[in-house]
C-alpha positions, -999 to +999 in steps of 0.1 A: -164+317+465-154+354+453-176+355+422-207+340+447-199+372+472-197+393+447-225+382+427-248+385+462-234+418+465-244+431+434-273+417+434-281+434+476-273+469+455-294+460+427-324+455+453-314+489+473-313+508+442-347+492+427-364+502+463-370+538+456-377+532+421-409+511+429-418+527+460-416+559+440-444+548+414-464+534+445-464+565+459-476+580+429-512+569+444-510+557+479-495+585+509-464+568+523-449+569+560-413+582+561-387+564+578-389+582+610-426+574+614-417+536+604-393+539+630-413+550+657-442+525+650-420+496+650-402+509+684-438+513+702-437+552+700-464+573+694-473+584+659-504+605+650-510+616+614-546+623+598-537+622+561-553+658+539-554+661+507-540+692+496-574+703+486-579+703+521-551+725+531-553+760+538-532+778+506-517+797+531-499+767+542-481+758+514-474+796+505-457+801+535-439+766+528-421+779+496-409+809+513-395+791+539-376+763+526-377+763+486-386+797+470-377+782+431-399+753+440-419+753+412-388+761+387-363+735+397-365+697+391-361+682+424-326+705+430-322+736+426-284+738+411-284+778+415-284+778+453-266+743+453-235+764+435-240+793+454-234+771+490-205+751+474-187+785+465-195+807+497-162+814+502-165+813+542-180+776+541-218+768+538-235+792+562-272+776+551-285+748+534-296+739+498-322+714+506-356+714+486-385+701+491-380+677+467-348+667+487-362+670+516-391+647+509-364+620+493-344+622+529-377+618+549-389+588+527-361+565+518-329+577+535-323+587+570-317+619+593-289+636+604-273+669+596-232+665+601-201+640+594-195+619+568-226+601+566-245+632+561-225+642+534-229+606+519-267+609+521-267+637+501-250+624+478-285+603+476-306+631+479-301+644+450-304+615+419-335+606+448-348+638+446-348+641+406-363+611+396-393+618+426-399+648+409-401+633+372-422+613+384-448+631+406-463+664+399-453+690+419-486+692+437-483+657+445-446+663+456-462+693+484-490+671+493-468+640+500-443+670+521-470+683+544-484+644+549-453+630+561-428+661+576-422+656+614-441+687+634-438+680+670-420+665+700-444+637+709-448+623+671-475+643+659-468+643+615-478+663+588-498+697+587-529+682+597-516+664+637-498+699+630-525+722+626-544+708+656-521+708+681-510+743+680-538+761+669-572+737+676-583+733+644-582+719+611-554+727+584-579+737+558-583+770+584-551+785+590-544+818+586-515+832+568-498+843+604-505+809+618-493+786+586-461+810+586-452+796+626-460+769+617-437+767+592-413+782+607-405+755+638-391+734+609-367+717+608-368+713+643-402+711+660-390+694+689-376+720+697-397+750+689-434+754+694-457+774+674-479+777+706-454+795+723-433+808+697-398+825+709-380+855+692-367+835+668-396+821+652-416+850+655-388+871+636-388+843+613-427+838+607-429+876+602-403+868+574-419+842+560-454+856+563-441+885+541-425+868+512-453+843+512-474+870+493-450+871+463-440+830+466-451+812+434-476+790+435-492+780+403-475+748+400-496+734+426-531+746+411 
């Protein structure tokens, strides 16, 4: 009875460790739903996505996106271990996060939310061998495009840059400007929340931050 348990138990974690693996490859040509738009669809909530390529996207948009969240995005390989150390060893506890986007799209796509307690250190624990193999295996310009296709950008279910793009601003993502792709950028990582409509203080101080550095951000992985 043991060895059948067992057995069935190592074959259950098998299975959960083979699901990103083959999802991964999938991915590799078809634009995935993360779990939070999976969830929402199979509660009856609202969900509106218009998939872009990233030929599609205003550059501004993922400029602005580096500078924001992942400046060494196109030198890591899926985690960036310099900032990972340099949170670990802040001597007055971890006053910000070391998420890339790699990370961040391996959270959103096969793990789950949630940024506190036990479980959330457990996750990213996930996050990161997640993260790694995602970005062996895609290009980095298919790791952004799959990001701004699937990241969550409003209160009522509106995901990815394009739903994005049109409900603040009225117009497509290919036509953003570098002042509007940097609030839009800047609601995340909570755009229920914060609305690049009506930006307050401290997302315009933040846009006008991230608008600046998104001059210098590098960006030739993605060409």
């Amino acid at each position: 009875m043991i060895r059948r348990i067992l057995k069935r138990v190592a074959l259950v974690a098998v299975l959960v460790m083979a699901t990103p693996v083959v999802l991964t490859l999938l991915y590799t040509v078809v634009t995935p739903v993360s779990t939070l738009m999976a969830w929402r669809m199979v509660t009856g909530q609202t969900v509106t996505r218009q998939v872009v390529p990233l030929t599609e996207v205003a550059r501004t948009v993922p400029a602005a996106l580096i500078a924001a969240e992942d400046s060494r995005f196109c030198m890591h390989r899926g985690v960036d271990w310099r900032e990972l150390m340099a949170v670990i060893q802040d001597e007055d506890g971890p006053s910000r996060g070391a998420s890339t986007l790699s990370m961040q799209v391996a959270r959103n796509l096969f793990l789950w939310q949630g940024d506190s307690g036990l479980s959330a250190m457990f996750r990213k624990g996930l996050e990161i061998p997640i993260a790694m193999f995602i970005d062996l295996v895609w290009s980095k310009r298919r790791m952004m495009e799959i990001y701004l296709n699937i990241a969550e950008w409003g209160p009522d279910g509106e995901f990815g840059i394009e739903a994005a793009s049109r409900r603040a601003f009225g117009k497509p993502s290919a036509r953003l400007t570098a002042a509007e792709a940097a609030l839009i950028v800047s609601v995340l990582p909570n755009p229920v929340l914060r609305d690049p409509r009506a930006p307050g203080p401290g997302v315009r101080r933040k846009a006008a931050i991230v608008a600046r550095r998104a001059g210098g951000a590098t960006t030739g992985c993605l060409a």
